[in-house]
Every structure is written in C-alpha cells, then in structure tokens.
C-alpha positions as CSV (number, residue, x, y, z in Angstrom):
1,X,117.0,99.7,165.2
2,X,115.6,96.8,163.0
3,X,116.0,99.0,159.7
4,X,119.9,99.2,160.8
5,X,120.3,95.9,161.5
6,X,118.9,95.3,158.1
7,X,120.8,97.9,156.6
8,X,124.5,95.9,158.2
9,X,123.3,92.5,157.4
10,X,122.9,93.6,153.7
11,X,126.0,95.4,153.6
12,X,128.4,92.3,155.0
13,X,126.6,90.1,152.9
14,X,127.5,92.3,149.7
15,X,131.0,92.5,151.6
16,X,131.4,89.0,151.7
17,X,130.0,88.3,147.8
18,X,132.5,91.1,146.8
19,X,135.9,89.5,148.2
20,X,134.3,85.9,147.2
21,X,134.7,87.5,144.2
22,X,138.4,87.0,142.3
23,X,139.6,87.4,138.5
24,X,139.6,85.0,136.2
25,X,142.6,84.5,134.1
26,X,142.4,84.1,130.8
27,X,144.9,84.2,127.5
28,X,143.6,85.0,124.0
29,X,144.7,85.2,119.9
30,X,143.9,84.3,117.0
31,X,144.7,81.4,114.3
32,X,145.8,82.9,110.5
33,X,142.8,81.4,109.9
34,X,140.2,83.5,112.0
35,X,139.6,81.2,114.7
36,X,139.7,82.9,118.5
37,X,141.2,81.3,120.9
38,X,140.1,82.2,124.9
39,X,142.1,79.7,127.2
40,X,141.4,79.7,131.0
41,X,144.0,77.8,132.9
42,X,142.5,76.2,136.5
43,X,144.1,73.0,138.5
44,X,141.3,73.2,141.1
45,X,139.2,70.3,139.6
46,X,141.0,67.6,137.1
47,X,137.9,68.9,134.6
48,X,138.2,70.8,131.3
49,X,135.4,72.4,129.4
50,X,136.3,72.4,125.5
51,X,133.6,74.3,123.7
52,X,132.8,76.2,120.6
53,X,130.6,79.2,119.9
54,X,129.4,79.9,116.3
55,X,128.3,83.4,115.2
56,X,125.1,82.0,113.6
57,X,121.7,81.9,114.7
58,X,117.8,81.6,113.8
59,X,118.2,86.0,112.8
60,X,120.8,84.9,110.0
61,X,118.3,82.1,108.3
62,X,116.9,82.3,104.6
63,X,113.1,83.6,105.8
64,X,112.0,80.4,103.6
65,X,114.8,78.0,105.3
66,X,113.8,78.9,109.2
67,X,114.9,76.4,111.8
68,X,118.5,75.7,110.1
69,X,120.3,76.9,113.1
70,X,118.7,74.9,115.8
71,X,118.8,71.6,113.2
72,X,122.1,72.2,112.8
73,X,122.8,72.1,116.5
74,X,121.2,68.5,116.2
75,X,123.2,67.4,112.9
76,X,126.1,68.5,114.3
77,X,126.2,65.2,116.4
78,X,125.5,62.8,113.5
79,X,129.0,62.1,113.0
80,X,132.3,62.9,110.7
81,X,134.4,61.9,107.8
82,X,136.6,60.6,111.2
83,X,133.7,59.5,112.9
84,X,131.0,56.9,112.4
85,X,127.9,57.5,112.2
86,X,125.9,57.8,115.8
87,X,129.1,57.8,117.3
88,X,130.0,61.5,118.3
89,X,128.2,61.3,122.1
90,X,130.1,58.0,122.5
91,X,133.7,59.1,122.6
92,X,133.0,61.6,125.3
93,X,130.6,59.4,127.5
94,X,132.9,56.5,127.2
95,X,135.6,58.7,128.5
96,X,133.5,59.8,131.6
97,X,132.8,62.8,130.1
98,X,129.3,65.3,129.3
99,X,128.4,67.2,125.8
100,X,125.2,69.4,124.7
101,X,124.7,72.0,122.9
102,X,122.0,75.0,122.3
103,X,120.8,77.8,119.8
104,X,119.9,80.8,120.3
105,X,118.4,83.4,118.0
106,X,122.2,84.9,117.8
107,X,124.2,81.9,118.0
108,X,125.0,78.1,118.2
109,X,126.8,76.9,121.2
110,X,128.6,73.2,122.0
111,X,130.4,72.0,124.8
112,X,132.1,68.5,126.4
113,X,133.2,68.6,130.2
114,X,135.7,66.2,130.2
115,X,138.1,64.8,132.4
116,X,141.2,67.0,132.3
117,X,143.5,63.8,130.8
118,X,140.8,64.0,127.5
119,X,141.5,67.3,126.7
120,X,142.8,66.1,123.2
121,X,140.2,64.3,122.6
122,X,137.8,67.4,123.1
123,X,139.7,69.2,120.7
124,X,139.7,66.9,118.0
125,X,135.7,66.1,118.5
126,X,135.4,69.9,118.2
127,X,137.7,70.4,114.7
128,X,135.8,67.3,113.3
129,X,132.9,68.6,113.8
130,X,134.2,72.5,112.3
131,X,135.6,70.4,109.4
132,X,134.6,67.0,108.7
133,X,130.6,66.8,109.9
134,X,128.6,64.4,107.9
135,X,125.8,66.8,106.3
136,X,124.3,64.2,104.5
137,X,120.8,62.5,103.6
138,X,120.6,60.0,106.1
139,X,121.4,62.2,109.1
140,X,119.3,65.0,107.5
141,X,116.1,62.8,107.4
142,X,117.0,61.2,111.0
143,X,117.5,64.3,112.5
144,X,114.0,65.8,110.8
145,X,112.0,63.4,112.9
146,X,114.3,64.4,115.9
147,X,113.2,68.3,115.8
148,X,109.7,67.2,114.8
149,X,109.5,65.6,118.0
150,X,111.0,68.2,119.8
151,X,108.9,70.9,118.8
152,X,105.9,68.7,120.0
153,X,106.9,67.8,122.9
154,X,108.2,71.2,123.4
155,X,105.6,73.4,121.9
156,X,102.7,71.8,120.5
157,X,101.9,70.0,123.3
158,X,103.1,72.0,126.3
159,X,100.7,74.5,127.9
160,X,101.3,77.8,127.0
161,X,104.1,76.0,124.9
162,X,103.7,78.5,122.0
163,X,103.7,81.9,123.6
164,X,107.4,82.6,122.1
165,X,106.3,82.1,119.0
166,X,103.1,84.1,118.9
167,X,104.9,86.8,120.9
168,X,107.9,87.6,118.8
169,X,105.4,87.4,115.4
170,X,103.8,90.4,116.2
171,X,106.4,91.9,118.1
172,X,108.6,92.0,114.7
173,X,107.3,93.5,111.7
174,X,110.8,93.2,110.1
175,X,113.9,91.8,112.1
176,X,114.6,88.4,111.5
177,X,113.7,87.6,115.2
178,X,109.8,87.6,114.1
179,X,110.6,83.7,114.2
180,X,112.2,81.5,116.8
181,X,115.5,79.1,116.3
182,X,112.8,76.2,116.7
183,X,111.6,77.5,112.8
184,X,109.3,75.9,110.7
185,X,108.6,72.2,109.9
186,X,108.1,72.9,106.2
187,X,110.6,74.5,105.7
188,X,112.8,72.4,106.8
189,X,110.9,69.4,104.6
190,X,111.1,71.7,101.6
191,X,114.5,71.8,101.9
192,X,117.0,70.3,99.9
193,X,120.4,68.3,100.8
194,X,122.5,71.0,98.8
195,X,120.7,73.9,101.0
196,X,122.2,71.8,104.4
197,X,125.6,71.4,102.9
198,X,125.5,75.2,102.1
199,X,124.5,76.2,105.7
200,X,127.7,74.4,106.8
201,X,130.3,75.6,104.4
202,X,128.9,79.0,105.2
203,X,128.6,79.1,108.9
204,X,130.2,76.3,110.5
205,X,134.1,77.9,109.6
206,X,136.9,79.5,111.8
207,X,136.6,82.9,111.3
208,X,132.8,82.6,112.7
209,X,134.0,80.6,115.1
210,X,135.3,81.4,119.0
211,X,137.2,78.2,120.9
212,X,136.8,78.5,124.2
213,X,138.3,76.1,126.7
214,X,138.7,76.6,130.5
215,X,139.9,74.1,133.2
216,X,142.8,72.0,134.4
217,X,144.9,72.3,131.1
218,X,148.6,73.7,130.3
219,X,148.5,76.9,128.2
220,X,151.4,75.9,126.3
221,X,150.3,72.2,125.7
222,X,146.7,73.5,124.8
223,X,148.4,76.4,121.9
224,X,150.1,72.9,120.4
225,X,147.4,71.0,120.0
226,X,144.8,73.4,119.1
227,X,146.9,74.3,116.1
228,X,147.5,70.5,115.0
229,X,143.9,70.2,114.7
230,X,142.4,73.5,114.0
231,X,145.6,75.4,112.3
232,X,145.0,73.6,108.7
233,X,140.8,74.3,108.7
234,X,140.4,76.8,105.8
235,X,139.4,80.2,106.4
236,X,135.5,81.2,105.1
237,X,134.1,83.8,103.3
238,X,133.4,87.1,105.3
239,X,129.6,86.8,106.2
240,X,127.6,89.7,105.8
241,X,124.8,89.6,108.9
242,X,121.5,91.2,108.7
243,X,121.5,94.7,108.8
244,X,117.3,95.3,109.2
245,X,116.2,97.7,111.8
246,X,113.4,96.8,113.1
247,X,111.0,100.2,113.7
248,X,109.9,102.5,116.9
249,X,106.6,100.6,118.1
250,X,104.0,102.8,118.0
251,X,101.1,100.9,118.5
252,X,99.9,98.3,121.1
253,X,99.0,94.7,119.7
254,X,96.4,93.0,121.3
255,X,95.2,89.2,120.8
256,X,93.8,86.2,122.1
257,X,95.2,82.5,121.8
258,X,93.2,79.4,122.2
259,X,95.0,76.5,124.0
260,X,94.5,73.2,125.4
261,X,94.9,74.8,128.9
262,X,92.7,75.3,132.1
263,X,93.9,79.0,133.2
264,X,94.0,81.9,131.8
265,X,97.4,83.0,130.6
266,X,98.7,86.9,130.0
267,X,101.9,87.3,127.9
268,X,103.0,90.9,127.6
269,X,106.0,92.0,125.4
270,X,108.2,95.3,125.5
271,X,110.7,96.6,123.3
272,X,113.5,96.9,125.1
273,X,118.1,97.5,124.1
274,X,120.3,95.3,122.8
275,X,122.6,93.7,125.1
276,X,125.7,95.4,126.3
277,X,124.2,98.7,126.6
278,X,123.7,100.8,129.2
279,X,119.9,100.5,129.6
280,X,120.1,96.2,128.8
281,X,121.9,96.7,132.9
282,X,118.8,99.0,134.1
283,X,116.2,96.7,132.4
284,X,118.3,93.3,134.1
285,X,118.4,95.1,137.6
286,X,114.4,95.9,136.7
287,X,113.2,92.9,135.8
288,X,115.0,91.6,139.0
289,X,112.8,94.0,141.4
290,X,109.5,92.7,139.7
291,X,110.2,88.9,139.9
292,X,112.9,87.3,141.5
293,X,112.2,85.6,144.1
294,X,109.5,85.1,146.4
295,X,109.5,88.2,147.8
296,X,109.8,90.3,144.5
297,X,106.9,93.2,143.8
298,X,104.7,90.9,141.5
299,X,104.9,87.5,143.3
300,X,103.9,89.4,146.6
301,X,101.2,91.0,145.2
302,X,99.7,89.2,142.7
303,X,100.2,85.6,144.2
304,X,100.2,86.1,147.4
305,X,98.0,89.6,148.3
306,X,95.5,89.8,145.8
307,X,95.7,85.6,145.3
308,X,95.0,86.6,141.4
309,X,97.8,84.4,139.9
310,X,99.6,80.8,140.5
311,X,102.8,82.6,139.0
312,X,103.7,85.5,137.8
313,X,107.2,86.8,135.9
314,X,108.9,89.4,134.5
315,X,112.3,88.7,132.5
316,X,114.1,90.4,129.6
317,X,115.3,88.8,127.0
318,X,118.1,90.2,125.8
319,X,119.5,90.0,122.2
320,X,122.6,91.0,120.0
321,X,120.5,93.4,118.2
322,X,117.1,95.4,120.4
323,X,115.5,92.3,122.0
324,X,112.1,92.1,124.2
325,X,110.8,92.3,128.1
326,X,108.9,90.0,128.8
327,X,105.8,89.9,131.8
328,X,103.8,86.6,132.2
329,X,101.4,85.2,134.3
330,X,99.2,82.4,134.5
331,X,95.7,83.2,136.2
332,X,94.1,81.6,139.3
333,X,90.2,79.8,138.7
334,X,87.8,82.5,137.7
335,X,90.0,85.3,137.8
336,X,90.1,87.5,134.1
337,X,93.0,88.2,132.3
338,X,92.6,91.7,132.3
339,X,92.7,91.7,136.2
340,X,96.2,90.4,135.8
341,X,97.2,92.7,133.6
342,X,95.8,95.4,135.4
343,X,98.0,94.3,138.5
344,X,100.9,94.1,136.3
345,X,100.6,97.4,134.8
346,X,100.1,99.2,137.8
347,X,103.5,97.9,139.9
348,X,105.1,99.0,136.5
349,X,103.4,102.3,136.8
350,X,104.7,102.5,140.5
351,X,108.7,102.0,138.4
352,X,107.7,105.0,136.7
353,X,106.9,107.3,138.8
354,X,108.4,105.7,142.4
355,X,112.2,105.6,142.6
356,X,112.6,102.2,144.6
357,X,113.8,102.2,148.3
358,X,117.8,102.4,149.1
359,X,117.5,98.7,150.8
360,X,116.0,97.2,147.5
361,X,118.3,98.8,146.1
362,X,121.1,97.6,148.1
363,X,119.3,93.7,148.1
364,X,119.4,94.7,144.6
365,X,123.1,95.1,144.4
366,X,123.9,92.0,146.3
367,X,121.6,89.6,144.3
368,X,123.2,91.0,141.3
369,X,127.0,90.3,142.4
370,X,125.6,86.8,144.0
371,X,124.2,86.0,140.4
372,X,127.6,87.1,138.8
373,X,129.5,85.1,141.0
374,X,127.7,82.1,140.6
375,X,127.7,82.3,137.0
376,X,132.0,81.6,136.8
377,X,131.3,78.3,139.9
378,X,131.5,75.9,137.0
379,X,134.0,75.6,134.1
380,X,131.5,75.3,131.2
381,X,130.2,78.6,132.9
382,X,133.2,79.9,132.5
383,X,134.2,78.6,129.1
384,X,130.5,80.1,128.0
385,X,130.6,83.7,129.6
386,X,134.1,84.4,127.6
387,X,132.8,83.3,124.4
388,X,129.5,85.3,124.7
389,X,131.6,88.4,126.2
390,X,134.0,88.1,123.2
391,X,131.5,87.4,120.8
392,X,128.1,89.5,121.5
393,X,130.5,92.4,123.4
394,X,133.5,92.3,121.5
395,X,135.2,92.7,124.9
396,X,136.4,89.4,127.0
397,X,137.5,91.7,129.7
398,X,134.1,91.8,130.5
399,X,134.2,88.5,132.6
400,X,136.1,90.4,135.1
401,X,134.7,94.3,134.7
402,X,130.5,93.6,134.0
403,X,130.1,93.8,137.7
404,X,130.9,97.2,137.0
405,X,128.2,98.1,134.3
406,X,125.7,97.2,137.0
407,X,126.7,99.2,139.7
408,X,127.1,102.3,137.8
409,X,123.3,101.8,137.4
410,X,121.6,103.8,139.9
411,X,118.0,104.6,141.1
412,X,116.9,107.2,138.3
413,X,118.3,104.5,135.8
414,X,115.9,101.8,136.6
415,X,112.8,104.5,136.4
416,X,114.2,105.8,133.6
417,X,113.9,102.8,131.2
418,X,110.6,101.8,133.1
419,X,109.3,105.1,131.6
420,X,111.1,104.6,128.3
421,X,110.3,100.6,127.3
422,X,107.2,99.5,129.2
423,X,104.5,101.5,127.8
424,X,101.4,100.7,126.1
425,X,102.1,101.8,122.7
426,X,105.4,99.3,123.1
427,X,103.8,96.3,123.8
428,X,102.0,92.7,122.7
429,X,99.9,91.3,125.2
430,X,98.2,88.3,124.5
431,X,95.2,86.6,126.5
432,X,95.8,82.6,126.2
433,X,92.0,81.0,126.9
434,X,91.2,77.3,127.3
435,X,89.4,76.0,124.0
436,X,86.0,76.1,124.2
C-alpha cells in the first residue's frame, strides 16, 4: 500500500507540473544586417528583459591572448562614444532597473531588467554597446586590475578555487577548452590596445549577435525601435570558429594538487556529448540521480552512511562542442581520497550494470519538468533560454519542445551512457592535499 501511495503522489505531482506548464510565445527574424531578433510579448509584470548573446567565448581566443572573452564582458561596461565614461550601470540603476553579464567558454551574455516604460532605453544601452563601446587605454588598464582581482578572489584564494583550471588542462590535449574564460594574466598584460580593438570589430557585430527581449513590450513598437538603433550597425565579416576535434581518451590522468585547504578534495572529470544530443539528456537526467538533492545516491551514501565526505557532487558540464562530467567531493577529517573515490566509483558502477528503479525514475521525470518550468518564472530566464536555444541548438522551438528530449530518455539510456562516458580510461581525477 505505501509503494502505491507513493507511486499516486508522484504521478499528480508530475500531473500538476505538466498543466503548470504553458507555451511561451515568441516572434523571430532577422535584420539585413545579421542581427536575430527573438521577441516574447508578456503584460503580467510591467518588467522587460533586453539582452544580448554573442557567439564568442574563451574556445574562439588567440591561445596567446586567453581571457579576452571574459575581459571583454568587463570592458563592455566602460562606456561609449554616447556614453561617459563609468556611466553605462548608471542609466539603468537610475531608472530602477538591474544589468550583468557573464562568459562562458561558448559565449558572452548581457542583460538589463528594466521597468517596462525603459524599454528604449535598454535598446539603445545594448546598440551602443554593439557599436560605439569605448575599447580604449584607460578602460583597458582599469578593467586589468578588475579581472586581476577577480581571479584572486575567485581562484587564487578560494579553496579548491582552481580545480576548473587544473581539470580542463589535462582533460584537453587539443580543443581550445584546455583553458577557462578566466584566461591568463599575462596574456592579457602582454597585450596590446590594437589586439582589444580587434577583438571587438571581430566579435562584438550583428551577425554574431542574437537580441533577445521578453516582457511587457508591444511587438510592433519593439520591431520600430530595434531597427532605429540596430538597423544602421554594419554587418561583420563571417567568422570562421574552431574546427579542432579534440581525441577519444584513452588513458586515465592522475594527479595531486597542493592547496591552502584543510580536507582532502577529489575532482574526477569524464568526457561526455556536446549539448543538444541525445546522450547530453541521459547524462543531465544521470547526473540528477547521483546528486540532487539530499536524498540523491552519493549524498546518502557518502555523507550521510559511510560519513566519508562533507559534500559530495556530480554535474555535467555541458558545452557547444563534447564538454566534461564532472564528480567532486570534499573529504571528512582523516578520511583518504581514495576512499572517496572508491565510493564514487562504485555507485557509478551500480549505473552500469543496475537499470534504476521505475519510482526514481518517475521522481526523476518530475524533478526534470519542475526544473524546466522554473527555468521560464522570470523574464531574463526567458530572454536567456531563447537565445541559448537559438544559438547553441539552432532551434528556438526548443523553449517549448526540450521537455520532450528528456522524456524520450528512458531507463537503458541513463545505463547506457554510464557505460559509455564514465570509465577509467575517460577520466582526470585529481587528489587536492593541504600544503604541507
């Protein structure tokens, strides 16, 4: 009786996360001059989210000019030709508004939530920055000391701060992904203004662009203004990405970091499929059964059985081109690495060979429509997803048919790709050790 009553409580739940549910709207095109346009029209909230993806990343750096992309995500804020200096964050706070902005290894990403009655102004903030951004000297050398500080905060000085970094290094041989978008401080010292300037007019240009806006705004208002301030921005040169393929790993890599920590960290990496394929939704729904939540296979045994671990995590971590899974755990007082690891290995072992139970898989199912769901509660979430669906997927539909790719995935899926991507001979593990 109590298995049934779990089995109906799991199945109105997913009932009631299905009908919550509903499409989102949307209207695309394109500008003659390559921008695309994704417009989401919403009067529930007087709040519009004006935002802009670029197709440009840490992977499409100079290897000798890493950590342009995230700079640039910095510099980007310095100002315009129509804007002084310092003064970019103003026009939106002043006008009760929010901005940010973040870099990823595939692309650039800025944003202002603004009060519906601003939309104008969100669009002209965005086309200065596309057109007129100060790439000069002084904000160059300003924003230097900014990242500098970052990465210290950030990396150097955070526990466990540089496992990323070490991971990806070894887990590349190739593919510009062997570094992160945080880069390298000398390269970005041993850079000259003329290599900045460059990195603009190359990248920062409509056709490798996507405008994405969502929120209270009129359709027909919104086409008008974004082709007063975006129409006359001149089309770029057609930029040729990297084409390097990074090869089969056939052989585990093993190391040991010394840290200024007090426990014993283990950071294991996986080869694992690009995004937007099939087996990217098996290893998402996998990495879900090892570690979300407090109940998850690896928290429950790790943490709380064996008491081997204050945390422990699985994730993947997904990428335009064949990204990384990624297991972690930080060791309880006198416990080895290698006992962690040894835990970890063997649930993943259990993947392989044990199909998971019909109500995890059903928990499963609902988590994964709960996750979806909550991903479109906010317009910038909105805005962001049909940029990223557009650009990484080449599909916007997607916003309103992913839910699909995930329940096509069944049973044998997740213990297939468990078999296929977490082996030995596919991994970097690292042992992080407190300095002696």
């Amino acid at each position: 009786m109590k298995g049934l009553l779990t089995g109906l409580t799991l199945l109105v739940a997913g009932m009631s996360v299905s009908q919550a549910q509903q499409k989102i709207k949307y209207v695309e095109y394109d500008l003659p001059n390559g921008l695309h346009v994704i417009l989401h029209e919403d009067h529930s909230t007087p709040i519009v989210a004006v935002s802009v993806m670029y197709h440009v990343g840490s992977k499409n750096e100079d290897p000798s000019r890493t950590g342009f992309a995230h700079f640039f995500e910095h510099l980007m804020f310095e100002g315009s030709a129509n804007i002084p200096r310092g003064e970019y964050s103003n026009f939106v706070e002043k006008a009760g508004g929010a901005l940010n902005a973040n870099t990823s290894q595939d692309r650039t990403f800025y944003y202002d939530l603004l009060p519906s009655n601003q939309l104008e102004l969100g669009i002209w903030l965005e086309s200065e920055r596309m057109m007129h951004a100060k790439v000069d000297s002084i904000g160059i050398a300003t924003q230097r000391e900014v990242v500098k500080e970052e990465k210290r905060q950030r990396v150097d000085n955070q526990p466990y701060g540089s496992f990323q970094a070490e991971i990806m290094k070894r887990a590349y041989t190739v593919h510009p992904y062997q570094w992160t978008p945080i880069g390298s401080m000398d390269d970005l010292d041993a850079a000259e203004e003329a290599d900045y300037v460059n990195f603009y007019k190359k990248f920062y240009i409509p056709n490798n662009a996507c405008l994405s806006i969502a929120g209270d705004l009129d359709i027909k208002a919104t086409k008008k203004l974004i082709s007063a301030y975006f129409s006359e921005i001149p089309k770029g040169a057609d930029i040729v990405r990297p084409s390097i393929v990074e090869p089969v790993k056939t052989t585990q890599v093993r190391d040991t970091i010394f840290d200024n920590i007090q426990l014993p960290g283990v950071m294991m990496a996986f080869h694992s499929p690009a995004l937007g394929t099939d087996d990217a939704y098996a290893m998402d729904m996998l990495s879900m059964i090892l570690s979300q939540g407090s109940s998850s296979r690896l928290n429950k045994r790790i943490v709380e059985e064996e008491q081997k671990a204050v945390y422990v995590g699985a994730f993947p971590f997904p990428l335009e081109d064949p990204g990384i899974f990624i297991a972690l755990s930080i060791a309880n007082q006198g416990v080895q690495p290698n006992e962690v690891e040894s835990s970890i290995m063997d649930e993943v072992a259990k993947l392989q060979t044990q199909l998971i139970t019909e109500n995890e898989f059903q928990k499963l199912q609902n988590q994964i429509e709960n996750d979806v769901v909550g991903g479109y509660s906010s317009q910038a979430g909105i805005a962001e997803n049909l940029a990223q669906y557009y650009m990484y997927y080449g599909s916007t539909k997607l916003i309103n048919t992913e839910i699909k790719k995930y329940r096509a995935v069944t049973r044998e899926d997740i213990m297939a790709v468990a078999t296929k991507y977490l082996t030995v001979n596919n991994s970097v593990v690292l042992y992080y050790l407190p300095k002696q």
